[in-house]
C-alpha positions in Angstrom: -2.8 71.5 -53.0 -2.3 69.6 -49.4 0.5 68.0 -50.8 2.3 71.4 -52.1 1.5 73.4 -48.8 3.6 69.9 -47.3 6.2 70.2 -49.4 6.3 74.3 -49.1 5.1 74.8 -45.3 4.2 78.3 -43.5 2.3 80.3 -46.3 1.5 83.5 -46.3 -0.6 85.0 -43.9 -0.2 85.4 -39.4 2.3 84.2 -37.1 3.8 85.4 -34.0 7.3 85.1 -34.9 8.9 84.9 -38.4 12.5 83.2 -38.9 14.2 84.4 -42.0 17.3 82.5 -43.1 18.2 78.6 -43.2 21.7 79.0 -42.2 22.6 77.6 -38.9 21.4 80.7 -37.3 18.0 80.3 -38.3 17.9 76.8 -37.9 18.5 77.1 -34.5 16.7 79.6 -33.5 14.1 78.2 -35.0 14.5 75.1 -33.4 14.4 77.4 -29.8 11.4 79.3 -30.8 9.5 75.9 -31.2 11.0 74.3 -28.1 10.1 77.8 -25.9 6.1 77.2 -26.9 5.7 79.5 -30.1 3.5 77.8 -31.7 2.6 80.2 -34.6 6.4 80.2 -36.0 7.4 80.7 -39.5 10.3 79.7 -40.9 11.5 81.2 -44.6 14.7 81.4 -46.8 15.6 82.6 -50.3 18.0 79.2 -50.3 16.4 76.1 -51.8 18.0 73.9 -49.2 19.2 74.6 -45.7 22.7 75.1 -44.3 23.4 79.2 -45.9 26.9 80.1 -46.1 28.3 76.7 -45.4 26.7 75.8 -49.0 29.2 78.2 -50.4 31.8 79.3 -47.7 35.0 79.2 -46.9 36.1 79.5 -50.3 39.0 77.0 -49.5 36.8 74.3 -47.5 38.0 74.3 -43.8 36.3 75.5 -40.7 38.3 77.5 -38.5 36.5 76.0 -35.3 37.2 72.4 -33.8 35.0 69.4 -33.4 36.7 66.3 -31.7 34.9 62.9 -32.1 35.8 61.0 -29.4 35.8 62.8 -26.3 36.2 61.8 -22.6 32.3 62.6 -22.2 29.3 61.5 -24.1 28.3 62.8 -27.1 24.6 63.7 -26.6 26.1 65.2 -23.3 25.9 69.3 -22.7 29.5 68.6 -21.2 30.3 67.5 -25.0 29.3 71.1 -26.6 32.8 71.9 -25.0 35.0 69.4 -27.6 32.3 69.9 -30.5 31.8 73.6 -31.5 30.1 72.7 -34.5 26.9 71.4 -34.1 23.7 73.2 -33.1 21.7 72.4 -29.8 19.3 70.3 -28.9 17.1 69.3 -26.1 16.9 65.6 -27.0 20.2 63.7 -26.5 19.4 62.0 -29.6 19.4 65.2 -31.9 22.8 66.5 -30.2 26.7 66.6 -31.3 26.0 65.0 -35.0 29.4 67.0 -36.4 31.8 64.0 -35.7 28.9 61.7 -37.7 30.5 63.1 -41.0 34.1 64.1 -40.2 36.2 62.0 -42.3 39.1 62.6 -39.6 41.6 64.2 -41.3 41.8 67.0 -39.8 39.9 68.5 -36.4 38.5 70.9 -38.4 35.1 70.0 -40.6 35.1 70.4 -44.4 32.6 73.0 -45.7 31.1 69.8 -47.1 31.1 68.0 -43.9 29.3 71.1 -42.1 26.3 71.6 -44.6 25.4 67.8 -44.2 25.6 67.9 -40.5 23.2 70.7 -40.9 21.1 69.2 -43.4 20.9 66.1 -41.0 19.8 68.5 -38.1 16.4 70.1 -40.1 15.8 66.0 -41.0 16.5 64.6 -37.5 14.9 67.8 -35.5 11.9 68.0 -38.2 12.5 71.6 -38.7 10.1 72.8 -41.3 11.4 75.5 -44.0 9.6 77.7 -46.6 12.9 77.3 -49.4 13.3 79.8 -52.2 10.9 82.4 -50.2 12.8 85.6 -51.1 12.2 88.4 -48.6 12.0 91.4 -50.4 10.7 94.4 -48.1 10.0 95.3 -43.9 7.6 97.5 -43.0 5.8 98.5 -39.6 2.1 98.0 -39.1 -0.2 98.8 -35.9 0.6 95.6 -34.2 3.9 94.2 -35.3 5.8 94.2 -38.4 4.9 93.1 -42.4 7.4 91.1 -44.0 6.8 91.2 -48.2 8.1 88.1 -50.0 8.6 86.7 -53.5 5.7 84.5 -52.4 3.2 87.2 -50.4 2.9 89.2 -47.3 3.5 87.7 -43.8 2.7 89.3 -41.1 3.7 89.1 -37.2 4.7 90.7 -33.8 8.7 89.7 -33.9 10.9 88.7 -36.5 14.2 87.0 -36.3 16.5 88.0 -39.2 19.5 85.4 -40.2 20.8 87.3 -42.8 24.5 86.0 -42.3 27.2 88.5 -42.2 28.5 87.1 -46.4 27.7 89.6 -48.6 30.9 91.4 -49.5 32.0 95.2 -48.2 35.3 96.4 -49.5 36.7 100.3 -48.2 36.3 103.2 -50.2 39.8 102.7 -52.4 40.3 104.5 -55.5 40.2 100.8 -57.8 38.9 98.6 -55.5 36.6 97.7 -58.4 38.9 96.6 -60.4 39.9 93.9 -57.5 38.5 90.7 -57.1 36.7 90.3 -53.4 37.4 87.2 -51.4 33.6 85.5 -52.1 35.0 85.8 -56.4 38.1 84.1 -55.2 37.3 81.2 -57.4 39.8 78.1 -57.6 43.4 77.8 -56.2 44.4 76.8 -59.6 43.6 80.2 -60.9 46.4 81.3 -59.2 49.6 79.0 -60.6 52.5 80.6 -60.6 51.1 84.0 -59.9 51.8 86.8 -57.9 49.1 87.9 -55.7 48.4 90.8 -52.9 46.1 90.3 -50.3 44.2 93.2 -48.7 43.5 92.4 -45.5 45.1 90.5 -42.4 42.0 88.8 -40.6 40.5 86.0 -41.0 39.2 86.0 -44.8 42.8 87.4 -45.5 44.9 84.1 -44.1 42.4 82.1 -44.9 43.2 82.4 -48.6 46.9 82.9 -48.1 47.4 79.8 -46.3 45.3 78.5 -49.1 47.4 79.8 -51.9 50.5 78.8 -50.7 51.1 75.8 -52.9 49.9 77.3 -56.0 51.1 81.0 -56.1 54.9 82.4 -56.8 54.3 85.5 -54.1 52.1 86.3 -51.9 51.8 89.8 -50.1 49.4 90.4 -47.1 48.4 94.1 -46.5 46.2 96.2 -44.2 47.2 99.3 -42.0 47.3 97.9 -38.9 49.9 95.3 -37.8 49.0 91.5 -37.0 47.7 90.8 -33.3 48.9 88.0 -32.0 47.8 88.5 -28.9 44.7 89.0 -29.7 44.8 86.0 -32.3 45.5 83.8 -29.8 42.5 84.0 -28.2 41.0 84.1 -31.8 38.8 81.4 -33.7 41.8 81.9 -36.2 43.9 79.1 -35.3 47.4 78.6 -36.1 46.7 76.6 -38.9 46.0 80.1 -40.8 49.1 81.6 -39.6 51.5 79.4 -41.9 52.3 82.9 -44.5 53.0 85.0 -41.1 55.0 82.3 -39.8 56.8 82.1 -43.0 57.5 86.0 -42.7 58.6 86.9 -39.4 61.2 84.2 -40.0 62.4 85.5 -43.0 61.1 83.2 -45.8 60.9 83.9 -49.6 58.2 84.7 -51.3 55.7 85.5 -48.7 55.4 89.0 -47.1 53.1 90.6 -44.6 53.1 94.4 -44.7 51.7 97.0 -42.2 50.9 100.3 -45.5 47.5 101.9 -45.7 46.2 101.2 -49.2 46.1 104.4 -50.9 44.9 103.1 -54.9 44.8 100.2 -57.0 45.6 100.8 -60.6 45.9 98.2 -64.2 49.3 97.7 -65.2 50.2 95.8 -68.1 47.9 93.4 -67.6 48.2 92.8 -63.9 48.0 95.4 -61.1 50.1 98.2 -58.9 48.6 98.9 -55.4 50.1 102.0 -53.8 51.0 101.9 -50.2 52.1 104.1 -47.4 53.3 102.5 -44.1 51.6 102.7 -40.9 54.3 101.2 -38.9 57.6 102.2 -40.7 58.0 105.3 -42.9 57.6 105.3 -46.5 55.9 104.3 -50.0 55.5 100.8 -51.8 54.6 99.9 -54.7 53.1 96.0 -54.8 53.1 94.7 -58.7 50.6 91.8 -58.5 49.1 89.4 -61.1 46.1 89.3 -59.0 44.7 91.7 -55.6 41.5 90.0 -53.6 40.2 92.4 -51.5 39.4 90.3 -48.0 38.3 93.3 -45.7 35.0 91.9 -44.6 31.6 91.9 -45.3 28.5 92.7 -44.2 24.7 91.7 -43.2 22.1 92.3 -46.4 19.9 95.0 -44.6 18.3 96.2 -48.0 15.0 94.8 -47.1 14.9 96.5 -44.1 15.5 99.9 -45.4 12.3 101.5 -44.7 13.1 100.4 -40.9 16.4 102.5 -41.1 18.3 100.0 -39.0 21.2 101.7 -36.9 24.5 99.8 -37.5 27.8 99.4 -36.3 31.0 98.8 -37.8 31.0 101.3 -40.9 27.6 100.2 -41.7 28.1 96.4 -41.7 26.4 95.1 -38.5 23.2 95.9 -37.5 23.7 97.4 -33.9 21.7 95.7 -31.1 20.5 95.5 -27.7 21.7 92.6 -25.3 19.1 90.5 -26.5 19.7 90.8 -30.0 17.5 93.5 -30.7 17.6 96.4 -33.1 18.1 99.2 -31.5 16.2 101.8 -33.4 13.5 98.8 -34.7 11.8 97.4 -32.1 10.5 93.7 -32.8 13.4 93.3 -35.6 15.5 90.8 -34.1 19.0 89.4 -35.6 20.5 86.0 -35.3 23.8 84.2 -36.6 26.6 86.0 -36.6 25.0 88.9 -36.7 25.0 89.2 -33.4 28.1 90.5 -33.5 26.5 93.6 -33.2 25.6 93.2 -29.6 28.6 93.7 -27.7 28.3 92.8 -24.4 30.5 94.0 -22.0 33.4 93.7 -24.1 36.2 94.4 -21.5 39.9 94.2 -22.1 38.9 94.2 -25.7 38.1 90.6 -25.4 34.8 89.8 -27.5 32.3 86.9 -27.2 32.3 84.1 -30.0 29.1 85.7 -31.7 30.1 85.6 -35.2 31.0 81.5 -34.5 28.2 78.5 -34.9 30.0 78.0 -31.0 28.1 81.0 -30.0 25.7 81.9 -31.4 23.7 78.8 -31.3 23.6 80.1 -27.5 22.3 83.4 -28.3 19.6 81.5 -30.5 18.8 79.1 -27.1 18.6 82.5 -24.7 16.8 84.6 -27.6 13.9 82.3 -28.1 13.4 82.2 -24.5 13.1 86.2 -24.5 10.6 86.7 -27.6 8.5 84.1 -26.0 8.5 85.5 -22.4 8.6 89.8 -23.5 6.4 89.2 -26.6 4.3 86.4 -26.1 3.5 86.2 -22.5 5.1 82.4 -22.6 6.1 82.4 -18.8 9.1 80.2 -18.4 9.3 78.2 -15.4 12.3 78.6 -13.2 13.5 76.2 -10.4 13.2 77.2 -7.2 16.7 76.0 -5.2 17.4 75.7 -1.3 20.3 77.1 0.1 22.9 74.5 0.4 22.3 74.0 -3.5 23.5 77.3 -4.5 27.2 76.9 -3.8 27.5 73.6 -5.6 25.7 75.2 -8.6 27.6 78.2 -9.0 30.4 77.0 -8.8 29.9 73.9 -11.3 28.9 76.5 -14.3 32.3 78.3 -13.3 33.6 75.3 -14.0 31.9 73.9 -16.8 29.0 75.8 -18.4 30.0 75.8 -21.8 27.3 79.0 -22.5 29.9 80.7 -19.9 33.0 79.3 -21.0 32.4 80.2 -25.1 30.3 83.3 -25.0 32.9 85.5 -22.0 32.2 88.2 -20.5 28.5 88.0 -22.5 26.6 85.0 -20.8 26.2 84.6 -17.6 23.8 81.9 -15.0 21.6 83.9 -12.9 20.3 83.0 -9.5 17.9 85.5 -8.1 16.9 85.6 -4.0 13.3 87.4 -3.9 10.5 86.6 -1.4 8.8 83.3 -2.7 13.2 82.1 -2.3 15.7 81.6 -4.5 15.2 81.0 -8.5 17.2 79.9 -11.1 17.2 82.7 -14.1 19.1 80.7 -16.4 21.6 81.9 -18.9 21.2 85.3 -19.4 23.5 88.2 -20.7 25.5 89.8 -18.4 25.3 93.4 -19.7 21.1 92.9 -19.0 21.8 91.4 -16.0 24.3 94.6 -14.8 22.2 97.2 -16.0 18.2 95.9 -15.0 17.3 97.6 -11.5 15.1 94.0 -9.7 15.4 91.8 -6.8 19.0 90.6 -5.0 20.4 88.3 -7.2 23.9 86.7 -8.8 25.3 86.3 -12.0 28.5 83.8 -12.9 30.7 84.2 -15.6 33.5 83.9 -17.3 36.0 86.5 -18.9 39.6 87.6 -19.5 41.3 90.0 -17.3 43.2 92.2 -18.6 46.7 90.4 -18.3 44.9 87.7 -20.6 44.2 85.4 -18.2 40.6 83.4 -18.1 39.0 84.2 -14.3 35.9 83.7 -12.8 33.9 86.9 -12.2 30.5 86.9 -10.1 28.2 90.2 -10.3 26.4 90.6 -6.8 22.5 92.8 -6.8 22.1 93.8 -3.5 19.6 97.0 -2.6 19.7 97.7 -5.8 23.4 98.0 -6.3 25.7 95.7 -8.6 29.4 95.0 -7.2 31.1 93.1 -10.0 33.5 90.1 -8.0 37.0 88.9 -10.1 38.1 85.6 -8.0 41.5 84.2 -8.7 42.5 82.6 -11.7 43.9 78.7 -11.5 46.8 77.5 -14.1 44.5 74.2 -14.6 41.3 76.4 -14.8 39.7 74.4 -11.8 37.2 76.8 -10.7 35.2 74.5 -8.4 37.9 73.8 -5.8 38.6 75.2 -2.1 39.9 78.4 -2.5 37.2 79.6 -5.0 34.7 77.7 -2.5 35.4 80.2 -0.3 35.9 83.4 -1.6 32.1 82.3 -3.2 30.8 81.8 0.3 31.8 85.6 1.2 30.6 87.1 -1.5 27.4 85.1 -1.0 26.7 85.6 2.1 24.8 88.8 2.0 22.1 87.2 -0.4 22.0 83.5 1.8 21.3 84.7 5.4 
């Protein structure tokens, strides 16, 4: 029996915290739960072995987001997180930046492969400990926390942490969607030799399998109301590397085509299909004949279990919707990690979005998360560094240089000083829309964001008598936030909080 309980840890029964899910979201927050003192922590997954989507997804192999192995800084560095957006965090140097250990090289990108075995070598190096093939089946409330019914009994605790992943499939209300295939049935790129082939859907998922499909089928058309971004893409995890089919397009090459038409149905013609179309940008009807339609509009988070709770969502249903800290927002104690934290916003300005549904950022939401539950639910008091005076400015302006939290996660995370009467403290990382809307003592947040001409800028947010005056100091073509001019302009808008 010892043996099986070793092999199977965390049985039924009472924790504090339950994880649920052994992607990289749960992994790491489970990792951060341990490290911020929870000591009664569960950790269990309907997968038999860790690593979730990246067991399965992207259909075609290739990461979207870099990892460079050699690096002008060290590896087991925080300065390194910047060049490696890959690997999960890690308080020992030792356990940090083990991507490049299984990149082959050939590309900056990791395999799918080379992902799930940097993952598997993070639960073996870290120790983590997972129930596998624990199937969570219902959430319900109780007097003193919440009951989470599994395949293998009843757990029961005062927070939960739900990793979910954002993979199962959603496709839009279309008359013969059905008939479609969705992008997680692609299947192989040899199914589709010599084929024609429409593609619903201009995101991610949606040039992920075009640029895929290039070498193997004899048209490919694109399709989805609204026209491509590029703007926006270029501030994207997206990558131009995607962007081969719309390159192909715009600069009048055969066989590929990217159209701006509102699907209207999808109907069986002679063995293939006809998708009827309406422009969104131009006038008029098409008709798309097509050997085979993928429908790559998304997906969403499984929140089935969680029915009972009636989780509010976001996003037609797809994303659970969430406080700051990554809290349901009609379920208190149901926490989401992964990217599922999409569904927390942030401030969001200029339309520019944190990295929430990358590993890059939220293995930072996992770090600043762990350190919440602990604190608001478990009375785990954090200790935070008290600082003189004269180390504030060099501080400050070092995360506006460097922080990588601030730097990935914009306009979301910030680093918090706060000037009360036992001095000055530092908060941490916290997230800014928290930070903006909490009434407390005098205190400073850094960040970074995007104005609204594009540009990355430093932006400080000033509590003062209770007021919050949000700072934008000058953007720098090299990005060099820690020099002179930003010196001073820090200085003045300091100086209320330092005399």
């Amino acid at each position: 029996m010892a043996k099986v309980e070793a092999e199977r840890p965390y049985p039924p029964g009472d924790y504090d915290v339950v994880v649920v899910g052994s992607g990289p979201g749960g992994l790491q927050s489970a990792y951060c739960l341990a490290r911020a003192g929870v000591e009664r922590l569960a950790v269990i997954s309907r997968d038999e072995e860790p690593a979730g989507m990246f067991r399965r997804f992207p259909v075609f192999q290739r990461l979207i987001s870099w990892t460079k192995p050699q690096a002008p800084v060290d590896r087991d560095s925080r300065d390194y997180e910047w060049y490696d957006h890959n690997s999960l965090l890690a308080d020992e140097p030792e356990h940090r930046g083990l991507m490049p250990i299984f990149m082959d090289r050939s590309f900056d990108v990791p395999s799918r492969e080379e992902m799930e075995a940097s993952l598997r070598a993070y639960v073996e190096r870290t120790d983590l400990r997972v129930r596998y093939g624990c199937d969570l089946e219902h959430v319900s409330l109780s007097d003193d926390g919440l009951v989470l019914e599994t395949s293998d009994g009843e757990y029961r605790c005062k927070a939960a942490v739900f990793a979910l992943g954002v993979t199962h499939p959603w496709s839009p209300p279309l008359p013969g969607v059905e008939a479609a295939r969705h992008y997680v049935d692609t299947g192989r790129p040899a199914d589709y030799d010599g084929k024609r082939v429409v593609i619903i859907g201009k995101r991610n998922s949606g040039f992920e399998l075009a640029h895929g499909l290039l070498p193997w089928a004899r048209g490919i058309t694109l399709v989805s109301p609204r026209p491509v971004e590029t703007a926006v893409l270029a501030h994207s995890a997206l990558r131009v590397r995607y962007l081969q089919p719309y390159d192909e397009y715009v600069r009048g090459g055969f066989g590929t085509n990217v159209v701006d038409a509102a699907i209207e149905r999808i109907e069986r013609v002679n063995g293939g299909f006809r998708v009827h179309a309406a422009g969104t940008t131009w006038p008029g009807k098409l008709e798309l004949d097509a050997d085979e339609v993928i429908v790559a509009t998304g997906f969403r988070t499984p929140l089935e279990p969680l029915a009972e709770l009636d989780v509010a969502t976001v996003a037609d249903g797809r994303i659970p919707a969430q406080t700051p800290f990554w809290e349901s927002i009609s379920a208190p104690g149901v926490y989401f990690a992964g990217n599922a934290t999409q569904g927390a916003h942030g401030m969001a300005k200029h339309g520019a979005a944190a990295n929430s549904t990358s590993v890059n950022g939220f293995r930072y939401n996992a770090r600043v998360l762990a350190r919440h539950i602990a604190e608001e639910r478990l009375g785990i008091r954090h200790d935070r560094p008290r600082l003189e005076r004269d180390e504030v400015m060099p501080l400050v302006l070092a995360e506006l240089a460097g922080a990588p939290e601030l730097w990935i996660q914009k306009g979301y995370l910030g680093r918090a000083l706060s000037f009360g009467p036992d001095g000055i403290r530092d908060e941490g990382i916290v997230p800014l829309a928290r930070f903006v809307d909490d009434a407390g003592p005098d205190a400073v947040a850094a960040a970074i964001e995007t104005n609204a001409d594009g540009k990355i800028v430093p932006v400080l947010y000033v509590r003062s008598g209770g007021r919050v005056d949000e700072h934008v100091l000058a953007p720098h073509p090299l990005h060099e936030f820690d020099g002179a001019e930003h010196r001073a302009e820090l200085e003045g808008r300091l100086k209320p909080l330092l005399r």
